[in-house]
C-alpha positions as CSV (number, residue, x, y, z in Angstrom):
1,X,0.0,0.0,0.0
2,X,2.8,2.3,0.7
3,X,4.1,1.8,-2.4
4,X,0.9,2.5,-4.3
5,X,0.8,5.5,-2.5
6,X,4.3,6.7,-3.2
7,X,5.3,8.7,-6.0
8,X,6.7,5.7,-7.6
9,X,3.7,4.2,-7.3
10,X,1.5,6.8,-8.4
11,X,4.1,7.0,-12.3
12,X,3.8,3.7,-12.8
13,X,-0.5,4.3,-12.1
14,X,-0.3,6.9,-14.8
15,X,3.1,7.3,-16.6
16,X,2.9,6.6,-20.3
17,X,4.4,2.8,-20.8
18,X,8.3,3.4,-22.0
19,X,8.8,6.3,-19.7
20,X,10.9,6.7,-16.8
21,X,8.9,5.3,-13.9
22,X,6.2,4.1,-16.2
23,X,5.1,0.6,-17.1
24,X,7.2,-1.7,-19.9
25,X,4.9,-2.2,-22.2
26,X,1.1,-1.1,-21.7
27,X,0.2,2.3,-19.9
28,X,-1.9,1.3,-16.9
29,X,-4.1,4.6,-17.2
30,X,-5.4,5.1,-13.7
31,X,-5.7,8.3,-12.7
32,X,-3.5,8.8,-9.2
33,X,-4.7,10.2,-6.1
34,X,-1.8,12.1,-4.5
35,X,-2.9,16.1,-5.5
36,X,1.3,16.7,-6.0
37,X,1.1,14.5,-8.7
38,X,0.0,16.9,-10.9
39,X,2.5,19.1,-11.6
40,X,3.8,20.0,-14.6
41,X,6.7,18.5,-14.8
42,X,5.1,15.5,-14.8
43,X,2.9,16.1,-17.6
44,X,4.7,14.8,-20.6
45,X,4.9,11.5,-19.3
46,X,1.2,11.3,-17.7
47,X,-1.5,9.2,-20.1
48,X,-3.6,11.7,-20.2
49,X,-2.0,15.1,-19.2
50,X,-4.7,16.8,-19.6
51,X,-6.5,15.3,-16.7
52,X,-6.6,16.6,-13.5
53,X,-9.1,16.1,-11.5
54,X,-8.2,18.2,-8.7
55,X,-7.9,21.1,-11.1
56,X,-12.1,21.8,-11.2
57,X,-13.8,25.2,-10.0
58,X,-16.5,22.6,-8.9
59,X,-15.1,19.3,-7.0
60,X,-17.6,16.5,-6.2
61,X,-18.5,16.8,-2.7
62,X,-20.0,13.8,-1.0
63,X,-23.1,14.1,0.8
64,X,-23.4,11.2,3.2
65,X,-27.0,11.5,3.9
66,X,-28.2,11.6,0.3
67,X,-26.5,8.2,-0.9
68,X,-25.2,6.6,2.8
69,X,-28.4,4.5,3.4
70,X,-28.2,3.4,0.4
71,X,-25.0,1.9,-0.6
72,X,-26.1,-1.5,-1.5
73,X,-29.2,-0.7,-3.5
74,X,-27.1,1.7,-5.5
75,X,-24.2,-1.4,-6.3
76,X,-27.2,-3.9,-7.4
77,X,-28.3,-0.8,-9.8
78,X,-24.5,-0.3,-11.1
79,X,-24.4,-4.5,-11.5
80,X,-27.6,-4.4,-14.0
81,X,-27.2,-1.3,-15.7
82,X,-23.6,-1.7,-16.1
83,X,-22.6,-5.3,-15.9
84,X,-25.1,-7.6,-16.9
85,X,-26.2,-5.2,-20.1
86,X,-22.7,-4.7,-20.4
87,X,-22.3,-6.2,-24.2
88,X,-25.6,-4.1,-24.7
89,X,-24.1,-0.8,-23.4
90,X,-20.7,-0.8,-24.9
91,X,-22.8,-1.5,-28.6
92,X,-25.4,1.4,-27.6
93,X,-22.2,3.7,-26.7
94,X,-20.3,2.6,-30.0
95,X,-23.7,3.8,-32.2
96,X,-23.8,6.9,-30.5
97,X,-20.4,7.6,-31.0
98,X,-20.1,6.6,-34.7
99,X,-23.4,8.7,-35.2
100,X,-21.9,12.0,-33.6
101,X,-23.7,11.9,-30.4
102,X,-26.6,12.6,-31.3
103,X,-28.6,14.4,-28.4
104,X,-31.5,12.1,-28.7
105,X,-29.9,9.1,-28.5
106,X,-27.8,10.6,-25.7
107,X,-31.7,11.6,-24.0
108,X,-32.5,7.8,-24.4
109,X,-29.2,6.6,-22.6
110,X,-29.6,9.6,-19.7
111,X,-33.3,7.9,-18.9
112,X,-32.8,6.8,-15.2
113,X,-36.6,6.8,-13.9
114,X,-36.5,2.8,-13.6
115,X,-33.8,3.3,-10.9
116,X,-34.8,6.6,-9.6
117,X,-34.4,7.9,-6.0
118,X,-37.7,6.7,-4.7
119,X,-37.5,3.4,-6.8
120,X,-34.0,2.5,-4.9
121,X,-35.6,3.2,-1.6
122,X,-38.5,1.5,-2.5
123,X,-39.1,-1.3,-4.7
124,X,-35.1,-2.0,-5.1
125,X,-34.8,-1.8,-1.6
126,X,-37.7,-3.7,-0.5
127,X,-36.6,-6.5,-3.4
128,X,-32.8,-6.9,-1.6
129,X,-34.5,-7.1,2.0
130,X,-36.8,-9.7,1.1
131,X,-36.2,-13.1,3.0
132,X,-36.8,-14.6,-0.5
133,X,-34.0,-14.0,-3.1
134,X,-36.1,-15.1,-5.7
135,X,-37.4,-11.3,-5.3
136,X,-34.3,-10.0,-6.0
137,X,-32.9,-12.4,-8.8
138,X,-36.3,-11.5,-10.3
139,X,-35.9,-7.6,-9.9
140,X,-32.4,-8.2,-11.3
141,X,-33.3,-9.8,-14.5
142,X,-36.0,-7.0,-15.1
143,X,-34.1,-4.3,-14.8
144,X,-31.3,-5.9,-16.7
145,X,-33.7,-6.7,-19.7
146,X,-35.2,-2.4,-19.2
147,X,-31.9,-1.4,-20.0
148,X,-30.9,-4.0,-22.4
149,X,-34.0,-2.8,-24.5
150,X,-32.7,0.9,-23.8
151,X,-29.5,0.6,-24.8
152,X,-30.7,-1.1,-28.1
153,X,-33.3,2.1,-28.5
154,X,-30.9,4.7,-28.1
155,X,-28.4,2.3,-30.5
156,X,-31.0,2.5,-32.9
157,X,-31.6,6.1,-32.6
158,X,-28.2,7.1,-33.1
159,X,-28.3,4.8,-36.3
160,X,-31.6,6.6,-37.5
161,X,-29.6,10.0,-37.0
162,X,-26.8,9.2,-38.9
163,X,-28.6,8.7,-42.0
């Protein structure tokens, strides 16, 4: 850990591969945590010197009490947005891309209202408490199957605009 934390640690995190105190082969492109990384000098051998993301007028700031009851429901809703309509998403991403970014294909992928706020502390939450995880396998593959259709809408969308 000490090493990761290092500055040694934190070049061969971000240095570009070939560099002094980067990686051999393949850049490792994680973006390092020590704030006195991101110094100039430093930027010609960074993956991305252009990123720094303590270099923002407006930081993320965490508010415990909007997310901190809520840590659990908000993984299973990262596992079947992101993971299990994971082929789905990159394909729907790739369309959008090829077709510009099309702002309504991007408003079709921005559509969160099947895992709103009050849908994680209810339903979702209610479907990961239940005694019976049959509830939750069940709320799992739904969701999963709302956002593979999504991601194939907003794929499709992006096609249609492109024409």
């Amino acid at each position: 850990m000490e090493y990761a934390l290092s500055m040694d640690g934190q070049k061969l995190w971000n240095f570009k591969a070939g560099t002094p105190g980067g990686t051999e082969r393949y850049a490792l492109r994680r973006l390092p945590i020590r704030r006195d990384f991101y110094v100039p000098e430093f930027a010609p051998y960074r993956s991305d010197p252009d990123v720094n993301p303590y270099a923002g007028a407006n930081p993320l700031i965490y508010n415990g009490n909007w997310t901190g009851g809520i840590f659990r429901e908000m993984a299973f809703v990262i596992r079947v947005m992101c993971l299990d309509a994971h082929p789905e998403l990159v394909e729907a991403w790739r369309a959008i891309i090829r077709a510009g970014q099309p702002p309504e294909a991007i408003a079709v992928m921005s559509d969160m209202s099947a895992v709103s706020y009050a849908e994680v502390g209810g339903r979702i939450r209610q479907a990961l408490n239940s005694r019976n995880k049959v509830d939750e396998i069940r709320l799992a593959n739904e969701l999963a199957n709302h956002f593979r259709r999504q991601y194939a809408r907003a794929a499709e969308v992006a096609r249609a605009s492109a024409r």
